[in-house]
C-alpha positions as CSV (number, residue, x, y, z in Angstrom):
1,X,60.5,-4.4,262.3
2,X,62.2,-7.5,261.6
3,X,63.8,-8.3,258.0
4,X,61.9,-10.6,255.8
5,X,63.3,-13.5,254.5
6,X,63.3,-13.7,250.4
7,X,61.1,-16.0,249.1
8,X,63.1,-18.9,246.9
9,X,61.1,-17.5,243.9
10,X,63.6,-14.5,244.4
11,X,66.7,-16.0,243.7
12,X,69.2,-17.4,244.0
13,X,68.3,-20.5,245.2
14,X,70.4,-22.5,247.7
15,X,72.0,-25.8,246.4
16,X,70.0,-27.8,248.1
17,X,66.8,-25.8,246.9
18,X,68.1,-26.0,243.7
19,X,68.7,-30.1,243.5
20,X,65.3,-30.7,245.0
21,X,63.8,-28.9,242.1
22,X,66.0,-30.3,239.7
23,X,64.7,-34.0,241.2
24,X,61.3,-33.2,241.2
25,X,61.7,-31.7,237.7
26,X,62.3,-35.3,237.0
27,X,59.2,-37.1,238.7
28,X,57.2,-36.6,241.7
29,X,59.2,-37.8,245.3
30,X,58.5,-37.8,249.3
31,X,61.0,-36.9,251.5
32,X,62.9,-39.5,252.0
33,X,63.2,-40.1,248.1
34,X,63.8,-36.4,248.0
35,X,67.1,-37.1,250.5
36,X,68.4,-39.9,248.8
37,X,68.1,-38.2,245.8
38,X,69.9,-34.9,247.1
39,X,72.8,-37.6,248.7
40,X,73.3,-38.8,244.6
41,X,72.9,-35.5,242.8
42,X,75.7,-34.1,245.2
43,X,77.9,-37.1,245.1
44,X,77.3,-37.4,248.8
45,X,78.7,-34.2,249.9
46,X,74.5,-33.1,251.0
47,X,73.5,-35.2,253.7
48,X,70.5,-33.3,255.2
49,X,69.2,-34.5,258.4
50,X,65.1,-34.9,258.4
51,X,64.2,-32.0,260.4
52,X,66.6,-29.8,258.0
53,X,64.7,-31.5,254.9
54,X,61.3,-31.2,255.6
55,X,61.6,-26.8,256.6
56,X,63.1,-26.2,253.1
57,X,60.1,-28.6,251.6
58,X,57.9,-26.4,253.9
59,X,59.7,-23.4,252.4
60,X,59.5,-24.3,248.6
61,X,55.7,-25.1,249.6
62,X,55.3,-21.7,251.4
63,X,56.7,-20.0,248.5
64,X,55.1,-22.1,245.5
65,X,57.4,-23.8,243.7
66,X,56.5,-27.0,244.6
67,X,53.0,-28.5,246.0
68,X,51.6,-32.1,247.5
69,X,50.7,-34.3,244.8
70,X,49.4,-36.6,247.2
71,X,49.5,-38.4,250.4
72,X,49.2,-42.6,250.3
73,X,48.5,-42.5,254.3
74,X,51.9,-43.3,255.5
75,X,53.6,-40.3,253.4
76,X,53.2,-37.2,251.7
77,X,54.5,-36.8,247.8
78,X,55.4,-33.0,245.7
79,X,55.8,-32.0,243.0
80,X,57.1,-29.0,241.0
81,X,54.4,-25.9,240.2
82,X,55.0,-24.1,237.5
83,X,56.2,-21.6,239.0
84,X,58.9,-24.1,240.8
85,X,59.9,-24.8,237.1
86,X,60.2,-21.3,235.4
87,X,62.1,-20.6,238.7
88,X,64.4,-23.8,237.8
89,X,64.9,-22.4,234.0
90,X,65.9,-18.7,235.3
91,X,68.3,-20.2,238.0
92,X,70.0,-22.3,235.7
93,X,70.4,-20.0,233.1
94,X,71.7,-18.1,235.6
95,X,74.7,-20.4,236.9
96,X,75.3,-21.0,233.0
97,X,75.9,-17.6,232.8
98,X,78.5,-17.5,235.4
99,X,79.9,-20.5,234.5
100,X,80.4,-19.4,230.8
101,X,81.8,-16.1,232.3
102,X,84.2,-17.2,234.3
103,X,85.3,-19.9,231.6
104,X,85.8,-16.7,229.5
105,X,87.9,-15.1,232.2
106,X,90.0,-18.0,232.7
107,X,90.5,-18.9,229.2
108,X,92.1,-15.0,228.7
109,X,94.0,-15.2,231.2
110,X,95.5,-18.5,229.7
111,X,96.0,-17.4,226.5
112,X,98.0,-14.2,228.0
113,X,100.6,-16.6,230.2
């Protein structure tokens, strides 16, 4: 039998999963707002092609964090579930975690040189 893939609810997310959360945490977007909006977050440095886009949006759909709010006939909008949010809160408690940690760990090893 094949592996199954985690669902994003798992953890950790991918940064790209994780900014288009964080942007529809904000307000409610369609893909192309979704991509400029990942291009801005990430100063640039996530340029995802359509195709690439739209199977993580079918992903975070698949695995409930985010749903269609809507479709105006030319596109299709999302925004986060609650479950896409409580997700968004563990994962960045999570990085703040590690981030504090290793700030920790640095700051030690600072004070020792």
């Amino acid at each position: 039998m094949p592996p199954t893939r985690l669902s994003f609810a798992e953890g950790p997310l991918p940064s790209t999963a994780f900014l288009i959360l964080v942007s529809l945490a904000d307000a409610e977007a369609h893909g192309y707002q979704l991509r400029k909006e990942l291009m801005t977050r990430s100063n640039g440095s996530i340029d995802l092609d359509p195709g690439s886009l739209y199977r993580l949006i079918f992903r975070l759909h698949e695995d409930g964090l985010i749903e269609d709010s809507g479709d105006d006939g030319r596109r299709r909008s999302y925004r986060i579930t609650a479950l896409g949010k409580r997700v968004l809160r563990s994962e960045t408690e999570r990085m703040a975690s590690l981030l504090s940690q290793a700030q920790s760990v640095r700051g030690a090893r600072a004070r020792k040189a």
